[in-house]
KETI-414465 format. One record per residue (C-alpha): residue number from 1; residue in one letter; x, y, z. Coordinates in nm, 2 decimals, padded with zeros to 4 digits. Each point is the difference from the previous one (the first is absolute). Layout:
<sites>
SITE   num   residu       c1       c2       c3
SITE   NUM        A        X        Y        Z
...
</sites>
This chain:
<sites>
SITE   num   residu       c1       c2       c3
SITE     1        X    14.58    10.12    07.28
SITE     2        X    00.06    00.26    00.21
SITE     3        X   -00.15    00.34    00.12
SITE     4        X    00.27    00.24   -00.14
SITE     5        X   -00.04   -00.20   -00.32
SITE     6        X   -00.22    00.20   -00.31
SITE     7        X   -00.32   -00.18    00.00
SITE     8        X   -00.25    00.03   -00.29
SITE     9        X   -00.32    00.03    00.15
SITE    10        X   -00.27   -00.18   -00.16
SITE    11        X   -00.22    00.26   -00.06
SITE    12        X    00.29    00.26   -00.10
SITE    13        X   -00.08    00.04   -00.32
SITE    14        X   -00.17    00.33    00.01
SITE    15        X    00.24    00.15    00.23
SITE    16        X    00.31    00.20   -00.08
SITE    17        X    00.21    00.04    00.31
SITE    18        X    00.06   -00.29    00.26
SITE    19        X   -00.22    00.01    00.29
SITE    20        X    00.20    00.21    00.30
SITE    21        X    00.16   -00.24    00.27
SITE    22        X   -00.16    00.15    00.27
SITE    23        X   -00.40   -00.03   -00.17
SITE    24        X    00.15   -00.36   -00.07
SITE    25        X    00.05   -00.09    00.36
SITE    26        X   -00.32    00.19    00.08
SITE    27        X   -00.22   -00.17   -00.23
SITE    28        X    00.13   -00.35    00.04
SITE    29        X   -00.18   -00.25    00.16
SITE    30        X    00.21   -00.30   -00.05
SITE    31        X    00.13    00.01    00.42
SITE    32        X   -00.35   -00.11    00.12
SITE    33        X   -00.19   -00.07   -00.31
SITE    34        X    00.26   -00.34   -00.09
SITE    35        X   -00.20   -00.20    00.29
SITE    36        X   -00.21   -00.06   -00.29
SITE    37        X    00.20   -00.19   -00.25
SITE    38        X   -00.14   -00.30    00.08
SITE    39        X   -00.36    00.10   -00.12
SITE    40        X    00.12    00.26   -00.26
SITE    41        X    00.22   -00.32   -00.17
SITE    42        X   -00.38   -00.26    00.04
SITE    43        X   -00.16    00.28   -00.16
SITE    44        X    00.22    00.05   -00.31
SITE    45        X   -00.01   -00.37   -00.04
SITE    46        X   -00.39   -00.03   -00.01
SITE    47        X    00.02    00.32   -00.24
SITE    48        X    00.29   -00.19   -00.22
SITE    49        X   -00.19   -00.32   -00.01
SITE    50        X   -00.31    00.22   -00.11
SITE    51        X    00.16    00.20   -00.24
SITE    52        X    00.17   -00.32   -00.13
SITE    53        X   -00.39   -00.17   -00.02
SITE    54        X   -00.11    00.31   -00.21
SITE    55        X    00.23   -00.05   -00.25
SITE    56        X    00.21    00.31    00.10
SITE    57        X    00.27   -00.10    00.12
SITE    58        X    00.19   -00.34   -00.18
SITE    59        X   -00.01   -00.37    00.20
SITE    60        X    00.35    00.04    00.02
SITE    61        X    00.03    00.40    00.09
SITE    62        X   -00.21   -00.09    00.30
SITE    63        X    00.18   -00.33    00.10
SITE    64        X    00.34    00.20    00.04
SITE    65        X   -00.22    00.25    00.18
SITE    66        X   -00.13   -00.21    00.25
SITE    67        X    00.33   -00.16    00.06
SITE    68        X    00.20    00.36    00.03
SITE    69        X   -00.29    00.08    00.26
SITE    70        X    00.07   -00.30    00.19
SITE    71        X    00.38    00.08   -00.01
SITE    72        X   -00.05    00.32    00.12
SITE    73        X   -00.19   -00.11    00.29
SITE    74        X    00.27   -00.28    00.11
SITE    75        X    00.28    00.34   -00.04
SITE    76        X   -00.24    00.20    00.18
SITE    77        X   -00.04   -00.30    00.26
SITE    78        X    00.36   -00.05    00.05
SITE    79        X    00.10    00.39    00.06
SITE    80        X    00.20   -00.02   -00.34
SITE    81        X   -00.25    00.26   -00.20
SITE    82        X    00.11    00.37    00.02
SITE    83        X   -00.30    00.21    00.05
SITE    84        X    00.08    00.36   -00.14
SITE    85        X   -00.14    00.33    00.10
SITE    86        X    00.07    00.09   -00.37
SITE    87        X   -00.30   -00.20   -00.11
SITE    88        X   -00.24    00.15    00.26
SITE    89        X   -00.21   -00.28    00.10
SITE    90        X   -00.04   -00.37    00.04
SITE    91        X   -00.19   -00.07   -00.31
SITE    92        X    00.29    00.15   -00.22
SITE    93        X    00.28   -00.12    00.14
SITE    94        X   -00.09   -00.35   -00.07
SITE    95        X   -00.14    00.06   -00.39
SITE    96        X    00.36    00.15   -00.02
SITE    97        X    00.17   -00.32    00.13
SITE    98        X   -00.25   -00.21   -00.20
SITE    99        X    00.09    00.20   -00.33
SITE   100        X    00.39   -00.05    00.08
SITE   101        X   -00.07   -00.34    00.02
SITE   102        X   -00.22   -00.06   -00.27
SITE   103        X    00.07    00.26   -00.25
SITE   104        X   -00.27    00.13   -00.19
SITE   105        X   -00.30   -00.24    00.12
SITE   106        X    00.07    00.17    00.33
SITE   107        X   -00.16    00.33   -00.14
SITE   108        X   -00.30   -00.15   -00.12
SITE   109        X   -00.11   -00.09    00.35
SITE   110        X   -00.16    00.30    00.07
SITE   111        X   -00.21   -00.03   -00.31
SITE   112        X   -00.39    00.12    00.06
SITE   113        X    00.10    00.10    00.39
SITE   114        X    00.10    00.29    00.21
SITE   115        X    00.21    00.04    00.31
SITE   116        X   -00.38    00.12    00.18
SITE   117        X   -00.17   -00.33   -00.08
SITE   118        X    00.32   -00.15    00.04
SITE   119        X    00.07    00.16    00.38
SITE   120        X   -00.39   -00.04    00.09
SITE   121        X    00.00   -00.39   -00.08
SITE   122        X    00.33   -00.01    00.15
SITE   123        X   -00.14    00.18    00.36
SITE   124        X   -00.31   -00.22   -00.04
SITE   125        X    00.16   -00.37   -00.04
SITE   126        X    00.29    00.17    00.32
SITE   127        X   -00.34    00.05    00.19
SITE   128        X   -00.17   -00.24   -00.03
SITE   129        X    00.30   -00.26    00.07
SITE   130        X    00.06    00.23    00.33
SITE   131        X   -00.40   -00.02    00.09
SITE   132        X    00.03   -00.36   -00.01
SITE   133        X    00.35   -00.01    00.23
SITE   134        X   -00.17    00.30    00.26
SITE   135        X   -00.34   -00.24    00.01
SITE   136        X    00.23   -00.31    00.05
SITE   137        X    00.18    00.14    00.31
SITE   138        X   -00.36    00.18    00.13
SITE   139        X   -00.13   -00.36   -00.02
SITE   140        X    00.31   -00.16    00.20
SITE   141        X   -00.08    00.28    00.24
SITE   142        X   -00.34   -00.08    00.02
SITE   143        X    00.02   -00.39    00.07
SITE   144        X    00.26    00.14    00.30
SITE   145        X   -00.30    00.22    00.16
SITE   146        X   -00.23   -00.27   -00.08
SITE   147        X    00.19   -00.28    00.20
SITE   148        X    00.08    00.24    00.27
SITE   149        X   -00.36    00.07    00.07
SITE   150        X   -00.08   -00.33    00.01
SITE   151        X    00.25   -00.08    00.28
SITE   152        X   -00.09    00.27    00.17
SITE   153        X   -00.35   -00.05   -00.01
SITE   154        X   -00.07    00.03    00.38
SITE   155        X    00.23    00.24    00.11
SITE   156        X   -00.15    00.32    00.15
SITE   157        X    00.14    00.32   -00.06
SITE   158        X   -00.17    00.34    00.04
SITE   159        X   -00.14    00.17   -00.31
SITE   160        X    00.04    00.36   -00.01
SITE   161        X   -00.20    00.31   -00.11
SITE   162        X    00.16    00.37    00.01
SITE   163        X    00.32   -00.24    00.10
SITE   164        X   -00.25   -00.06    00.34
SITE   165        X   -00.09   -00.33    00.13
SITE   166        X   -00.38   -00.10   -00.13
SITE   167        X   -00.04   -00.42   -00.04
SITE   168        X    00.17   -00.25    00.08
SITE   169        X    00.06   -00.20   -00.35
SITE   170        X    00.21   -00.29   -00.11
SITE   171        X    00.42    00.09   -00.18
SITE   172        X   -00.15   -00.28   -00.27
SITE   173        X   -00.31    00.28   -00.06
SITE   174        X    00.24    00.32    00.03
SITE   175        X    00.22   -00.22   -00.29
SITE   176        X   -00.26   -00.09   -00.21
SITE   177        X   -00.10    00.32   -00.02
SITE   178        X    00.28    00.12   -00.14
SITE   179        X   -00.04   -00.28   -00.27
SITE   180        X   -00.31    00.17   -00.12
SITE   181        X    00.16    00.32   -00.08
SITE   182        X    00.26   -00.20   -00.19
SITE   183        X   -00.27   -00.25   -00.16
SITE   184        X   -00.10    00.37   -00.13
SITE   185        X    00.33    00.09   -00.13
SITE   186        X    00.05   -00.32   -00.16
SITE   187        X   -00.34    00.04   -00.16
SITE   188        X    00.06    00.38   -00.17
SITE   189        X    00.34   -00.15   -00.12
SITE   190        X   -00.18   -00.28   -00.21
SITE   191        X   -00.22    00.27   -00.11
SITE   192        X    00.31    00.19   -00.12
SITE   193        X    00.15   -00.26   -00.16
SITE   194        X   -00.31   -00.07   -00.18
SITE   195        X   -00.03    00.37   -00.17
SITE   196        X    00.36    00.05   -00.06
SITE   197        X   -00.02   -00.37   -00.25
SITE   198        X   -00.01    00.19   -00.29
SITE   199        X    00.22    00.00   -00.28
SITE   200        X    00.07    00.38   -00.17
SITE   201        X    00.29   -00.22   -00.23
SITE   202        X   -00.07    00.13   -00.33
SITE   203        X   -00.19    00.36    00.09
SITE   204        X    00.37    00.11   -00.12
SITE   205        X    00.05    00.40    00.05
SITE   206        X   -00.34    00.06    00.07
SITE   207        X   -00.20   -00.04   -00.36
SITE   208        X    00.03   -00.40   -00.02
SITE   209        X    00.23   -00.13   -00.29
SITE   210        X   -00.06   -00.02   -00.41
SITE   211        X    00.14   -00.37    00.01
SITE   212        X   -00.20   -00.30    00.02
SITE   213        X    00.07   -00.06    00.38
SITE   214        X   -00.19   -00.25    00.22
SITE   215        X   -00.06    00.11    00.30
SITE   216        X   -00.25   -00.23    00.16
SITE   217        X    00.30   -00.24   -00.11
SITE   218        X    00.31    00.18    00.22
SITE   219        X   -00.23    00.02    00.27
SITE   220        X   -00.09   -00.36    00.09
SITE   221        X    00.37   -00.10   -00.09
SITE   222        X    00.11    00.29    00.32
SITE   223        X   -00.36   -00.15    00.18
SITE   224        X   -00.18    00.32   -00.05
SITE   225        X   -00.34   -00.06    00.02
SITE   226        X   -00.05    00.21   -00.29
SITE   227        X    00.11    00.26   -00.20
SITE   228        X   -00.05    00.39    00.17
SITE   229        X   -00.29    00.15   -00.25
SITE   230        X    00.08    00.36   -00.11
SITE   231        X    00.38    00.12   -00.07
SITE   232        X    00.00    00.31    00.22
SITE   233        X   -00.07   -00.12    00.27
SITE   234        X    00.23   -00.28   -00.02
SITE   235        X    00.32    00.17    00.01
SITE   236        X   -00.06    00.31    00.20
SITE   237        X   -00.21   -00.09    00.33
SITE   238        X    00.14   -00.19    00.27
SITE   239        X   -00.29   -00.05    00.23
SITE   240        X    00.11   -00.35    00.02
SITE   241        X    00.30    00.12    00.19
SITE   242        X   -00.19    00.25    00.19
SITE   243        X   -00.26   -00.29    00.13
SITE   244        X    00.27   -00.24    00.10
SITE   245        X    00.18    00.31    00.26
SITE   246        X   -00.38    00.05    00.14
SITE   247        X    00.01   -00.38    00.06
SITE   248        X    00.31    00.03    00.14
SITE   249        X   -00.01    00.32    00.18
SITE   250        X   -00.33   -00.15    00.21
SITE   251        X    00.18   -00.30    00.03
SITE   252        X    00.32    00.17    00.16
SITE   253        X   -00.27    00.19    00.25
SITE   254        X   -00.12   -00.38    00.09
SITE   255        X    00.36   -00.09    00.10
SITE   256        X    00.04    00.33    00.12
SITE   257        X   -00.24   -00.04    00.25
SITE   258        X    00.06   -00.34    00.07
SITE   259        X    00.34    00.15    00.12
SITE   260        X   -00.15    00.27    00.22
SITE   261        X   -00.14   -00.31    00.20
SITE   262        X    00.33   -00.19   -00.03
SITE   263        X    00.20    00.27    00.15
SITE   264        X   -00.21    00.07    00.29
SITE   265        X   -00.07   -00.40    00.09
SITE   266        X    00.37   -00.06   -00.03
SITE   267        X    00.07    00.29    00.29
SITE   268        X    00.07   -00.03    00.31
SITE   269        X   -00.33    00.14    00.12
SITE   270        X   -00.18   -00.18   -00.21
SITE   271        X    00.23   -00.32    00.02
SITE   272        X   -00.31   -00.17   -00.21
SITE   273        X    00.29   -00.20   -00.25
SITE   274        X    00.34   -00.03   -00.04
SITE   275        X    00.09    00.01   -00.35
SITE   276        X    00.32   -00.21   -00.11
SITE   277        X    00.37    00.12    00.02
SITE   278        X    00.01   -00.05   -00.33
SITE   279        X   -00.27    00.30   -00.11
SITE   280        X    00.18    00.19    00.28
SITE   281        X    00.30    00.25    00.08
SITE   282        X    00.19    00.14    00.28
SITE   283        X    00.11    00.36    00.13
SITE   284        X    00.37    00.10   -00.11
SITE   285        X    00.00    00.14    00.40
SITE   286        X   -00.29   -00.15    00.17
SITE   287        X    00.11   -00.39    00.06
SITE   288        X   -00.36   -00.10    00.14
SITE   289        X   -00.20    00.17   -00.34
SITE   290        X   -00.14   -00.22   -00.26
SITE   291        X   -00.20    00.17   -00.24
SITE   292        X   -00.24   -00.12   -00.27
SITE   293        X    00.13    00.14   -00.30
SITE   294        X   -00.16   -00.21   -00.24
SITE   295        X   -00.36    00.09    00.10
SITE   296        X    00.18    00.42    00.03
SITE   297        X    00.11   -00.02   -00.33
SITE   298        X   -00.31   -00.15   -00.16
SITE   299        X   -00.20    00.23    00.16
SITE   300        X    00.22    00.30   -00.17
SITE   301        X    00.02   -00.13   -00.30
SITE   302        X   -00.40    00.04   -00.05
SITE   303        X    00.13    00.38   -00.08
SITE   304        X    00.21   -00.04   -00.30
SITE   305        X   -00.29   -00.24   -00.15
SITE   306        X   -00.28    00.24    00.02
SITE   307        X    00.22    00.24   -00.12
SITE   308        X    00.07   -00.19   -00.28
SITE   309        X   -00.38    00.00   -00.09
SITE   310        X   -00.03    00.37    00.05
SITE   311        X    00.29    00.02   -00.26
SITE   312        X   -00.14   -00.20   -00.24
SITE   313        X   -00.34    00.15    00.02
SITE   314        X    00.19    00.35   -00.02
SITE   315        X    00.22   -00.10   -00.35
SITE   316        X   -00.34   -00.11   -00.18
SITE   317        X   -00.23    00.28    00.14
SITE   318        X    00.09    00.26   -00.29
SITE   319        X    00.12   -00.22   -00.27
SITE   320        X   -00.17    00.02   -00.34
SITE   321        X   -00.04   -00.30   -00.27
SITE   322        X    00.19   -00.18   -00.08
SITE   323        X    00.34   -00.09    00.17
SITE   324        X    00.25    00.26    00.15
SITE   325        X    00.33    00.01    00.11
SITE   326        X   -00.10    00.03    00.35
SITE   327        X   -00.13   -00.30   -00.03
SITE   328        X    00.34   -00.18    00.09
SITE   329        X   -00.03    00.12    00.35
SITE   330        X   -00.25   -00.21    00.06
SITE   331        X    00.25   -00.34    00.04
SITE   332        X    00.22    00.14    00.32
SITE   333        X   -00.32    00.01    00.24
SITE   334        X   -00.17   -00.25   -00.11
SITE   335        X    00.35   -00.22    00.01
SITE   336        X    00.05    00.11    00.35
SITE   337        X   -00.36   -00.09    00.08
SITE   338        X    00.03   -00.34   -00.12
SITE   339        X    00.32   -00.04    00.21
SITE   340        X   -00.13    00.13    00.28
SITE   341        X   -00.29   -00.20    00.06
SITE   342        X    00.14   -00.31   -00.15
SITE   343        X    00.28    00.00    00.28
SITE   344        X   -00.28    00.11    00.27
SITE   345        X   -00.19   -00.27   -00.04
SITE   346        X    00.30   -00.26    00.01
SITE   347        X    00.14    00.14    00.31
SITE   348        X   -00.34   -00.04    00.20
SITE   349        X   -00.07   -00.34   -00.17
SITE   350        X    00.30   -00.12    00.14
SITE   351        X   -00.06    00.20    00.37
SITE   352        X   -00.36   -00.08    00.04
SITE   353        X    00.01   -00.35    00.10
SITE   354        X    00.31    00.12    00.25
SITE   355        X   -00.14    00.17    00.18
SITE   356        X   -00.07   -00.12    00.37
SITE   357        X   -00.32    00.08    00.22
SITE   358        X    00.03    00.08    00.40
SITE   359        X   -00.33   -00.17    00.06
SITE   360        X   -00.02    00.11    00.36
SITE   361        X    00.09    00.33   -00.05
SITE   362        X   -00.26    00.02   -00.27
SITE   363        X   -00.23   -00.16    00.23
SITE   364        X    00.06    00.24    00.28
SITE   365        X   -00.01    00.36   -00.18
SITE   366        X   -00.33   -00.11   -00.14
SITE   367        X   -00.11   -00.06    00.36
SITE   368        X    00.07    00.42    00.06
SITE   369        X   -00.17    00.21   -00.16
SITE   370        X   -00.42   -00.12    00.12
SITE   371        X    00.03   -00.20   -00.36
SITE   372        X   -00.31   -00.23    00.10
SITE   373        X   -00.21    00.33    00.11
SITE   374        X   -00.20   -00.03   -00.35
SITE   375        X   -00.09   -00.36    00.10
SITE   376        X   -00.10    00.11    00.36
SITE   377        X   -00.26    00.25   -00.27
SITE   378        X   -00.12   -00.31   -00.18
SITE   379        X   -00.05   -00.21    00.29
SITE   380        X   -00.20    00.30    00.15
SITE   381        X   -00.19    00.02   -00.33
SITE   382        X   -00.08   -00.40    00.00
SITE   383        X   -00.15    00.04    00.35
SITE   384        X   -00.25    00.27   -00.11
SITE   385        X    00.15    00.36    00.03
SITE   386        X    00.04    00.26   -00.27
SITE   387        X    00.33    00.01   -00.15
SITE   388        X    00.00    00.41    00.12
SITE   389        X   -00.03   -00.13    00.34
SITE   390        X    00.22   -00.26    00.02
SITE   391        X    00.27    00.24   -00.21
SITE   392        X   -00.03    00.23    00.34
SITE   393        X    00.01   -00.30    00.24
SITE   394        X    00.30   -00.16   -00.16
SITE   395        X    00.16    00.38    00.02
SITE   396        X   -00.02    00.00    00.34
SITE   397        X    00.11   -00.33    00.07
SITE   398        X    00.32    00.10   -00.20
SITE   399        X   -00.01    00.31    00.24
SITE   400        X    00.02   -00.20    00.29
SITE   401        X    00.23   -00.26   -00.16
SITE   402        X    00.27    00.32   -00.06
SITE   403        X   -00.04    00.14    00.37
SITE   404        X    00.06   -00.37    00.16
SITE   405        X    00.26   -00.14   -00.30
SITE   406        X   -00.22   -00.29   -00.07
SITE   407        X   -00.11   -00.10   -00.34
SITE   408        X   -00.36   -00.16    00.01
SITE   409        X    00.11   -00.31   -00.03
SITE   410        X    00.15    00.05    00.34
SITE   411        X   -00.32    00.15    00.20
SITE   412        X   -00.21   -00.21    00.15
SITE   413        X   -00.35   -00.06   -00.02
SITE   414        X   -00.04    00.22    00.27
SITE   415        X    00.18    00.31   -00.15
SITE   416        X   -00.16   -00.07   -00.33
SITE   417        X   -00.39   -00.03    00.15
SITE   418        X    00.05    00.36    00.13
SITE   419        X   -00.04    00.12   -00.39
SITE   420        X   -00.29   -00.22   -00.04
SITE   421        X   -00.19   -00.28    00.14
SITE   422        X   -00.07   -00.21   -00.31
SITE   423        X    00.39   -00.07   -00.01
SITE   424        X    00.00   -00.37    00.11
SITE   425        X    00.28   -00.30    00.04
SITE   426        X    00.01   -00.02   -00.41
SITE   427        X    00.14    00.29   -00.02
SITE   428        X    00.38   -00.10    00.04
SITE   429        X   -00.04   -00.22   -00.28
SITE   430        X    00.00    00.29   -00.24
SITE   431        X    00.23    00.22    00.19
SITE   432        X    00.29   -00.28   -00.04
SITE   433        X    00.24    00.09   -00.28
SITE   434        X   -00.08   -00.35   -00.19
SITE   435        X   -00.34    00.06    00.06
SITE   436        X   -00.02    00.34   -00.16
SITE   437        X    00.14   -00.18   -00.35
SITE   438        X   -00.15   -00.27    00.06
SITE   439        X   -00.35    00.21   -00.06
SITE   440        X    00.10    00.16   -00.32
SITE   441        X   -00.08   -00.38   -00.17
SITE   442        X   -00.10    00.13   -00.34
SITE   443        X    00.16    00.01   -00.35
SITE   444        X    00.24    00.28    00.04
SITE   445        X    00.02    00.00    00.31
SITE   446        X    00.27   -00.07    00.27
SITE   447        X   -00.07   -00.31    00.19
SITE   448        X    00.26   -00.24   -00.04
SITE   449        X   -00.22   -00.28   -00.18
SITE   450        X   -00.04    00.28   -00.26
SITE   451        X    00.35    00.08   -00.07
SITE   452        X    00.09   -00.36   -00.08
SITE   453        X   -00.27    00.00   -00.22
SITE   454        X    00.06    00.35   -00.17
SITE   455        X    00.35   -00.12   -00.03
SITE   456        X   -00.13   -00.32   -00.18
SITE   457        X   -00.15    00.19   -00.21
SITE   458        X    00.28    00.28   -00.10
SITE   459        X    00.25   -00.31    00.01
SITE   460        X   -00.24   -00.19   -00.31
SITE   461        X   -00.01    00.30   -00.17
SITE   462        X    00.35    00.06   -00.01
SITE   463        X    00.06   -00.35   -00.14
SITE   464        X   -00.22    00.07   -00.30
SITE   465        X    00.22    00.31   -00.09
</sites>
């Protein structure tokens, strides 16, 4: 069938003059919306087999069904099914096939259902499928950081504050921490997935259905947890969708910021990692440039995602009950969303464990910066004085340190007596970079014996996922 062919809507029969072919393009979903045949065709097989339990439809009406269904989806599968504009949306285009098919058993599909429970079970089992993909790839991801850390247990790096050097810490504790934010994300997700496992099959238009319908029964065959409990609500809010793009706009700002740090380690005055040629390009005139586009373009893409959200939140803000036509904007973003973070998450699963460390040049830039001066505090602290005090003496060690271009670990006893006299021998074993992390031997904390073990205990967790 095609376009310029007269189609007979399936809700025409009220209406006296065909729909104009501009309003048809403009209200037609079918370009975006078919990504969803798949679920649409599983949920008009757990309705048909319902129906077909109930007594409503024939044994044999819903065996043709079922088999029609599954021929649509092998046409559909193959590229041989002609999606038309004609009949607006997903969801009609293949009742029309099945019905041309069929014949008449086709039409009694769509017996005690509407396309609104029909589109918001459809978006549900789409979402829940792509929840389960996104939390597959975050997980991969995950394991990556996780068995990076580990090997990089002991090497030093500076850790920043304002983007200024603080502590020395360990690239295993700076990776792991960036596990925990996604450890986070992958937690709201399951949360997500967990409200949006609901089944509004059988709310119909938005009153419910005069058939003897079971709903409890559609829903465990499309592994609902249960049935959604009042009809309204069913068809017309998409709060579900609206959760998952929070999830996935706070997800995005993870990565995002993962690729702030990316970029700058990977430069040339950082020098901190050299990311693979693979995850890289070059200049089209600078021969010596290669840039890290995957972490740039991650880090953009957090934009479109929270504007997604904003979107969504926007479409449902003024809507009364029950379901309205603006309603079908809410499929684009949320597609896009999914999309989006879905291919995120597989390009820095397969970067992460890429990517190389420049251990001495780590090593040395934590060295700059006075990075043990806060352990030159303790150690005053241990021996007696106020932390007030030794805050001031360790300031104007640093002052000295700045005028002569020594770091502390470079003065000698001497020099670092002049501040004060309880400074001993013992103090250059917590000015030393591996004896500043060494120190911080606690559970969360940096020292290399903690890492491996934080890492054991991300990597088990991951494994019971």
């Amino acid at each position: 069938m095609s376009d310029k062919e007269q189609v007979i809507k399936p809700w025409g029969g009220r209406f006296t003059e065909p729909t104009d072919a501009f309003v048809e393009r403009f209200t037609a979903s079918v370009s975006f919306d078919q990504r969803l045949y798949h679920h649409d065709i599983n949920g008009s097989l757990a309705h048909a087999h319902m129906l077909s339990r109930a007594g409503i439809l024939t044994e044999q009406e819903y065996l043709d069904i079922a088999q029609g269904l599954e021929d649509i989806r092998e046409e559909i599968i193959s590229g041989e099914f002609n999606w038309s504009v004609s009949l607006e949306d997903v969801h009609m285009n293949i009742e029309a096939r099945l019905t041309e098919k069929i014949g008449i058993s086709g039409k009694k599909l769509h017996t005690g259902r509407s396309r609104n429970d029909q589109v918001a079970t459809d978006i549900r089992l789409y979402l829940r499928d792509e929840i389960d993909n996104i939390a597959a790839e975050l997980t991969r991801l995950q394991q990556g950081l996780v068995t990076k850390a580990e090997e990089e247990a002991s090497t030093i790096m500076p850790g920043f504050t304002h983007l200024q050097t603080a502590q020395p810490v360990t690239f295993g504790h700076h990776l792991l921490a960036w596990n925990e934010m996604l450890e986070r994300d992958y937690s709201r997700l399951m949360d997500c997935r967990k409200r949006l496992n609901q089944s509004p099959l059988g709310a119909a238009a938005l009153a419910g259905t005069t058939y003897p319908i079971d709903r409890a029964y559609t829903a465990q065959l499309l592994g609902f947890d249960a049935p959604t409990e009042n009809s309204l609500d069913s068809v017309s809010d998409r709060d579900f969708a609206i959760e998952f793009t929070a999830c996935a706009s706070l997800l995005m700002t993870h990565l995002s910021r993962f690729s702030e740090e990316l970029v700058l380690w990977a430069s040339a005055q950082f020098n901190f990692i050299d990311l693979p040629d693979r995850f890289c390009t070059g200049s089209s005139i600078m021969p010596q440039k290669k840039n890290p586009d995957v972490p740039e373009l991650v880090r953009g893409k957090v934009g479109r995602v929270t504007g997604h959200l904003i979107s969504l939140l926007m479409l449902m803000k003024s809507q009364p009950l029950a379901y309205n036509k603006d309603n079908q904007e809410d499929k684009e973003p949320l597609f896009d969303t999914i999309d989006t973070v879905r291919d995120s998450l597989h390009a820095y699963a397969d970067m992460i464990p890429a990517i190389q460390a420049n251990h001495a040049v780590m090593a040395e830039a934590a060295r700059r910066g006075f990075s043990t001066a806060t352990d030159l505090a303790d150690y005053l602290v241990v021996k007696g004085m106020p932390f007030r005090d030794a805050h001031e003496v360790v300031g104007k060690s640093v002052a000295y340190g700045i005028a002569q271009q020594k770091d502390l670990s470079e003065m000698s006893l001497d020099e670092l007596r002049q501040f004060s006299d309880i400074i001993s021998q013992d103090v250059f074993e917590v000015l030393t970079l591996e004896g500043s992390v060494n120190a911080r031997n606690h559970i969360g904390g940096t020292a290399p014996n903690q890492v491996k073990a934080a890492a054991a205990r991300a990597g088990s967790k991951l494994q019971q996922r």
